[in-house]
C-alpha positions in Angstrom: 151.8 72.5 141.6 150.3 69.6 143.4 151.9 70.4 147.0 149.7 74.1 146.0 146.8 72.2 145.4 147.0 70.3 148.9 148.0 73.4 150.6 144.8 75.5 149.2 142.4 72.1 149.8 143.9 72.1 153.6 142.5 76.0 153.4 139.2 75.3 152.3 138.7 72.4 154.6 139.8 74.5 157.5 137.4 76.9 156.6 134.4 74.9 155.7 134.9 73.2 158.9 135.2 76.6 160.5 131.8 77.7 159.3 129.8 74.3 159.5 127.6 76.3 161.9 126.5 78.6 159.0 126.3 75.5 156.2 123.8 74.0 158.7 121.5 76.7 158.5 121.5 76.4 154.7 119.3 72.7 154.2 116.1 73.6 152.4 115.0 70.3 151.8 115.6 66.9 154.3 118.5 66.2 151.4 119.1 69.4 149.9 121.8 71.8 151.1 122.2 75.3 149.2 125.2 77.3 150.5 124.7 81.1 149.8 127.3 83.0 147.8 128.3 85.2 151.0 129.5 81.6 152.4 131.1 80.6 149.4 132.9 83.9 149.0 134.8 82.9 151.8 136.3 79.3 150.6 136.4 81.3 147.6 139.3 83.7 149.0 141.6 80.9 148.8 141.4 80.0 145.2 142.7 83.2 143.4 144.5 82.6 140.3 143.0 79.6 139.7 140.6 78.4 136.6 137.3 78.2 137.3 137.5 74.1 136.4 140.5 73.8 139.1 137.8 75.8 141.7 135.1 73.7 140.9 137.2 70.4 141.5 138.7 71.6 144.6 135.6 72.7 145.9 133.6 69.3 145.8 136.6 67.5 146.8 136.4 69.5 150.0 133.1 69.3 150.3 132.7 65.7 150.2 136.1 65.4 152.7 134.7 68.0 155.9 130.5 66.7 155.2 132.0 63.1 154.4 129.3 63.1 151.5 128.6 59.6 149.3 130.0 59.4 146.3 126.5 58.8 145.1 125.9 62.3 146.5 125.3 65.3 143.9 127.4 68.5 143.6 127.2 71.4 141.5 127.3 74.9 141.0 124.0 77.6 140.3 123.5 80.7 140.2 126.9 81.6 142.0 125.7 79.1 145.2 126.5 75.3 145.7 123.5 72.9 145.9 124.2 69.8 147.4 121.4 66.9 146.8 122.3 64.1 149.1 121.4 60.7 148.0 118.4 59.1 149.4 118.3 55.2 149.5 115.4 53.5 147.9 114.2 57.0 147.1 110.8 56.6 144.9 111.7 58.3 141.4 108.7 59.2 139.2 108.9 57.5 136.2 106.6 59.4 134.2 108.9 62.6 134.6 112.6 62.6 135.1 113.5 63.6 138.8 116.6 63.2 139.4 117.2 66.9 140.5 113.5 67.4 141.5 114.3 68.6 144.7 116.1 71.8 143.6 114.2 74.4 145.6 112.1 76.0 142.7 113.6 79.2 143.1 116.4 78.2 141.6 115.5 77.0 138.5 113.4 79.9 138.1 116.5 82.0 138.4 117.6 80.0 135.8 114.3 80.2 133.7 114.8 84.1 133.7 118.5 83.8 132.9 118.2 81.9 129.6 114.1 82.7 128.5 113.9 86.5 129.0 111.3 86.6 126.5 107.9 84.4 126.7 108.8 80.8 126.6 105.8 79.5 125.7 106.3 81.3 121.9 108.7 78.5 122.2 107.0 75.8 123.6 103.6 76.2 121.7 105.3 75.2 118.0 106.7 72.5 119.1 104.0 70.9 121.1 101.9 71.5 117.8 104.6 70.1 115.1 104.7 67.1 117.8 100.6 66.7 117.3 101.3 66.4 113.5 104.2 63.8 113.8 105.0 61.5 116.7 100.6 62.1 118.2 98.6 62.5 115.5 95.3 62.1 117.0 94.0 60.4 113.1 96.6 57.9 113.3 98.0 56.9 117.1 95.7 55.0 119.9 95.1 55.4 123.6 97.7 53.2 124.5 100.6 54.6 122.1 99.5 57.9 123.8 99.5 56.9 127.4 102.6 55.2 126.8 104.8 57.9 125.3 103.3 61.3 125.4 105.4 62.2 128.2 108.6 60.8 126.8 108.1 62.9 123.7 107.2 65.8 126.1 110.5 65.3 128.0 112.5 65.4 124.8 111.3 68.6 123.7 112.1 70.4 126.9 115.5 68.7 127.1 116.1 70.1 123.9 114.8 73.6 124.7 116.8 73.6 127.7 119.9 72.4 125.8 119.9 74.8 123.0 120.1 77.6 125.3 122.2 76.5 128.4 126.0 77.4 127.8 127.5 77.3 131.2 129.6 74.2 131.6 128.5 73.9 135.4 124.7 74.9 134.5 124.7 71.6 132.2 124.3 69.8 135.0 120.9 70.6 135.8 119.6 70.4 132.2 117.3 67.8 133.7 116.1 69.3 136.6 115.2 72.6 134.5 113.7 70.6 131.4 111.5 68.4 134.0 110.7 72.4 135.9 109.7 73.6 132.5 107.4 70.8 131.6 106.2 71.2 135.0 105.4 74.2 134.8 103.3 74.3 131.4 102.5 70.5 131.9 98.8 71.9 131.9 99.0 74.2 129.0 100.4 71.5 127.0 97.8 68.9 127.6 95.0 71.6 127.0 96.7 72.2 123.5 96.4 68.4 123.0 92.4 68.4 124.1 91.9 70.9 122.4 93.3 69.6 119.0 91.7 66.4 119.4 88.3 67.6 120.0 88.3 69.7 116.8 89.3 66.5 115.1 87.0 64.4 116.6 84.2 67.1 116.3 85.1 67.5 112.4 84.5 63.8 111.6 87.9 62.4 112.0 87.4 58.7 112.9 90.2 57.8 114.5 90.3 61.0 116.4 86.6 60.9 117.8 87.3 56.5 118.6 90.2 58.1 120.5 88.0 60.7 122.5 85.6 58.0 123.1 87.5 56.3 124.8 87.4 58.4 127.7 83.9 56.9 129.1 84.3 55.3 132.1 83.9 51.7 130.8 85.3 48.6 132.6 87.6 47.1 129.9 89.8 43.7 130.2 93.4 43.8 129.0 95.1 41.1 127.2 95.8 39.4 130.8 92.4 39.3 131.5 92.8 41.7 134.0 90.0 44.5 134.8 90.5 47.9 134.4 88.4 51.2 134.3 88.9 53.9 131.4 89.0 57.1 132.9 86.0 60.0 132.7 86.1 63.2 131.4 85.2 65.4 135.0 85.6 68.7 135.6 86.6 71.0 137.6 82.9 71.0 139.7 83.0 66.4 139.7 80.4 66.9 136.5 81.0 64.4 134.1 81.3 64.8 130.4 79.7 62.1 127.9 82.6 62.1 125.1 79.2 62.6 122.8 79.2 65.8 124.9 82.7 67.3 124.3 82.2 66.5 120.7 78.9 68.6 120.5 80.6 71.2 122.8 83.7 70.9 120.3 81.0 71.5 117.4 79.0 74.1 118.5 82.5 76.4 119.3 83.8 76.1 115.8 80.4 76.5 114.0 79.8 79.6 116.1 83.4 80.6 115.1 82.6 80.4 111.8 79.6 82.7 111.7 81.7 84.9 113.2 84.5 84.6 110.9 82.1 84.9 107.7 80.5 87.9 109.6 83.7 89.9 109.8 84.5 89.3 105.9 81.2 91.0 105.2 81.6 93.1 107.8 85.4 94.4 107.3 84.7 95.6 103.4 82.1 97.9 104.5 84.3 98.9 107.6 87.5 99.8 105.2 84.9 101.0 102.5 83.3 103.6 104.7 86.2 104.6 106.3 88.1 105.2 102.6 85.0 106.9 101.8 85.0 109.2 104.9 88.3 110.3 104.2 87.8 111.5 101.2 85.1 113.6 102.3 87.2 115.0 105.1 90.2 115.4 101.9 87.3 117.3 100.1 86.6 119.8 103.3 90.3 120.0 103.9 90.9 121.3 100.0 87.3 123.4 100.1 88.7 125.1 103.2 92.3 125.4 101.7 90.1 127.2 98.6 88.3 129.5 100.4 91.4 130.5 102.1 92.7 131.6 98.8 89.8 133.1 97.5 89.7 135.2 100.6 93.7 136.6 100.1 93.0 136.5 96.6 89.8 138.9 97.0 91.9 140.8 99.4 94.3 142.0 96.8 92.3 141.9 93.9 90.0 144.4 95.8 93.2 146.7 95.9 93.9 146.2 92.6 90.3 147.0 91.4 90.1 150.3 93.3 93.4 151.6 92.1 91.8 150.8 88.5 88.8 152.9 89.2 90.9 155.5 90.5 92.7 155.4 87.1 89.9 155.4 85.1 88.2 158.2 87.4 91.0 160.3 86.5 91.5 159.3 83.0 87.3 160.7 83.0 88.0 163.9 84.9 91.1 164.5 82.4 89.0 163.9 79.4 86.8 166.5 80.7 89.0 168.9 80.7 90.3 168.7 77.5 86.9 169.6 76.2 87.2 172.7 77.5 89.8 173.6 74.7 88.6 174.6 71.5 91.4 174.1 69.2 94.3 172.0 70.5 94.7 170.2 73.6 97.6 171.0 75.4 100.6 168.5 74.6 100.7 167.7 78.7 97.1 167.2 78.7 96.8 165.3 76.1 100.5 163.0 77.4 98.6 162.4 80.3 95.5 161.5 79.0 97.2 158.8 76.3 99.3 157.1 79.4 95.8 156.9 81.5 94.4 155.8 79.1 97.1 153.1 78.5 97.3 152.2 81.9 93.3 151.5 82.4 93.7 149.4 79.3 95.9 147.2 80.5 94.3 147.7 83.9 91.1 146.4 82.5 92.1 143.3 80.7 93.9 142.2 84.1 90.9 142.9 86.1 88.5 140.4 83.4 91.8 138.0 84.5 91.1 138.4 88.4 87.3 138.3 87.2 87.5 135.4 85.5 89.6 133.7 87.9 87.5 134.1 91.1 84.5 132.9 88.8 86.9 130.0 88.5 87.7 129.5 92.1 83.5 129.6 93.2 82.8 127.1 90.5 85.6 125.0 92.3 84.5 125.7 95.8 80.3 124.9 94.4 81.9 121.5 92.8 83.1 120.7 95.9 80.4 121.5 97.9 78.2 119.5 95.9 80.6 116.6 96.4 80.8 117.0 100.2 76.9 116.7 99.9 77.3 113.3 98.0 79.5 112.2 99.9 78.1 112.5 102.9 74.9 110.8 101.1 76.7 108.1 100.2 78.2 107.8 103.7 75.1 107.8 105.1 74.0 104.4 103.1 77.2 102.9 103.3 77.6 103.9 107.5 73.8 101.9 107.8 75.4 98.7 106.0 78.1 98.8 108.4 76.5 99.1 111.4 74.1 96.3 110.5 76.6 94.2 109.6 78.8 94.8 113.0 75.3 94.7 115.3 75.1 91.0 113.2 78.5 90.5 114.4 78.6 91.5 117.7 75.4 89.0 118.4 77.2 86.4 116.9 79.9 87.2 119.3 77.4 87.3 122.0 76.3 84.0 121.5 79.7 82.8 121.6 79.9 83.6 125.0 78.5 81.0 126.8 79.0 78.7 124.2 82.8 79.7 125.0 82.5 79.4 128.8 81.2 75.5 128.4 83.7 74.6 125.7 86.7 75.8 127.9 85.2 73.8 131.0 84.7 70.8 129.0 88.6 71.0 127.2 90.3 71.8 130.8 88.5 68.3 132.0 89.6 66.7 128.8 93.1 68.1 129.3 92.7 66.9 132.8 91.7 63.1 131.5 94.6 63.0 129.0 96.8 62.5 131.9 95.3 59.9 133.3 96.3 56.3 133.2 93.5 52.8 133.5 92.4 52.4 136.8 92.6 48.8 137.9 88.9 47.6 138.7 
């Protein structure tokens, strides 16, 4: 098995070297080298029947044989390419982030990002960030200096963990870190605003420690415990106007109290709302059964009228028949008087049915009037109850109009917070 594993290496390195014209065209970066998968297909057509392991180990043997790579040099395997970071000496690492695969063209990792977070991420991100704020920074019991210190190490370790929990491909693990530090990255400002955000509403709210931590941010010349000068960063926004922490406090302040209104405001508001609208659909349940009653009374009138003429048509008869047998002065003729008996048996049993139909159509227009009278109650009551709720949501909606601006200064002045939580002392 070894002399097949020399023979297939000797095949690759043939053709790698045959198409080092092609991998030249592939640096993105001074030290990054990303070989398509239409290259790779072809080193590929040697290693059939292998493992994917056995590939992978022959591959960056060959690789670092035919581009005589260090052995400092990075190999792996994405998104069905090679990416090769070559090794830069005395390359200036960022401290605060790990970079160790930062120069991974972006495109990459977002492949990646769309591989393992179809869905929104930051559902993801967001409740961790905000259990962190209750643990490891809590604004009520950490300092300026814990915070500067750390807040990006804890940061890293939640995206690392993200990142791990989801990435299963042996090969992908090796750019865990590039795609955590990508991720952070990417929502590094969407993090911090969380942060300035949280801490404001503290500080605004009383908290001590929370508003002495927000304080801080003043511009002041301090001297550490070398007795060396440094400046305390300022709160500046995005236009160079800078925010007195008194400011952002007051800012802070007038955002929830205005919340608030607007929060009480709905709970007066919403009863009426859902007490209207109940309200208005009973009345449209009362004209839905008023019209479903009329419809009845109509088909019942329909054949009641049918039944009432045949009646009088009976009792017509029965009168026309009893008129004739007047005419006889001794006995009425046994037909005659047959006739006359079952007539007369018919419209009696005739006439009790039509008092029923009598009685029951009385029945139904007492129904339909009750209703009526309802519908006109209602729509009464509706009346009152539609003039609460549209005071109530014209109190609302000025409320929410006067959040506006307020709104508009509070998320300038928590963006140049965010912005300030980043920063480090400035040496005077």
């Amino acid at each position: 098995m070894q002399k097949e594993y020399v023979r297939i290496l000797q095949k690759i390195n043939e053709s790698i070297t045959a198409n080092l014209k092609e991998i030249e065209k592939c640096w993105v970066q001074k030290n990054v080298l990303v070989i398509e998968k239409s290259i790779m297909d072809i080193f590929y057509e040697h290693t059939k029947g292998l493992t994917t392991p056995e590939v992978h180990a022959l591959m960056k043997k060959s690789f670092r044989d035919t581009l005589k790579l260090d052995t400092r040099d990075a190999i792996f395997f994405l998104n069905k390419k090679v990416v090769i970071k070559k090794f830069i000496h005395k390359e200036k690492i960022e401290k605060k982030i790990n970079a160790r695969f930062g120069s991974i063209p972006p495109e990459e990792l977002e492949q990646l990002v769309v591989k393992y977070f179809p869905k929104d991420i930051w559902s993801i991100i967001e409740p961790k960030v905000e259990s962190l704020m209750e643990a490891e920074l809590d604004f009520v019991s950490i300092t300026n200096k814990f915070f500067m210190d750390n807040y990006l190490k804890f940061l890293q370790r939640i995206f690392i963990k993200i990142v791990v929990d989801v990435v299963t491909n042996k090969e992908e693990k090796e750019v865990i870190g590039a795609l955590g530090t990508f991720l952070l990255r990417k929502h590094f400002d969407a993090i911090l605003l969380i942060m300035a955000k949280e801490l404001a509403a503290l500080a605004s709210n009383h908290d001590g420690t929370a508003e002495e931590f927000l304080r801080y941010y003043n511009g002041d010349t301090i001297v550490d415990t070398n007795k060396k000068p440094f400046i305390k960063p300022q709160i500046i926004d995005a236009s160079k106007k800078v925010w007195h922490p008194s400011a952002v406090i007051s800012m802070s302040l007038q955002h929830f109290q205005q919340l608030k209104k607007i929060q009480f405001q709905e709970a007066k508001f919403n009863p009426y709302k859902e007490e209207y609208e109940a309200h208005e659909q009973e009345r449209k349940n009362l004209e839905v059964q008023i019209k479903n009653l009329s419809t009845a009374k109509d088909t019942f009138d329909k054949t009641s009228k049918e039944f009432i003429e045949e009646v009088k048509a009976t009792k017509n008869e029965l009168n026309e028949l009893r008129e004739e047998a007047k005419k006889f002065q001794t006995e009425t003729p046994v037909e005659l008087s047959d006739k006359i008996n079952i007539l007369s048996l018919m419209y009696k049993n005739s006439y009790k049915k039509e008092e029923k139909i009598f009685d029951e159509r009385k029945e139904m227009e007492k129904n339909m009037s009750d209703l009526n009278t309802r519908i006109i109650n209602h729509k009464a009551e509706n009346k009152v109850m539609q003039a609460k709720m549209e005071s109530a949501k014209e109190t609302l909606k000025s409320f929410k109009d006067e959040l506006e601006p307020i709104n508009i200064k509070y998320e300038v002045s928590m963006h140049a917070l965010a912005k300030t939580l980043s920063k480090k002392l400035i040496p005077a």
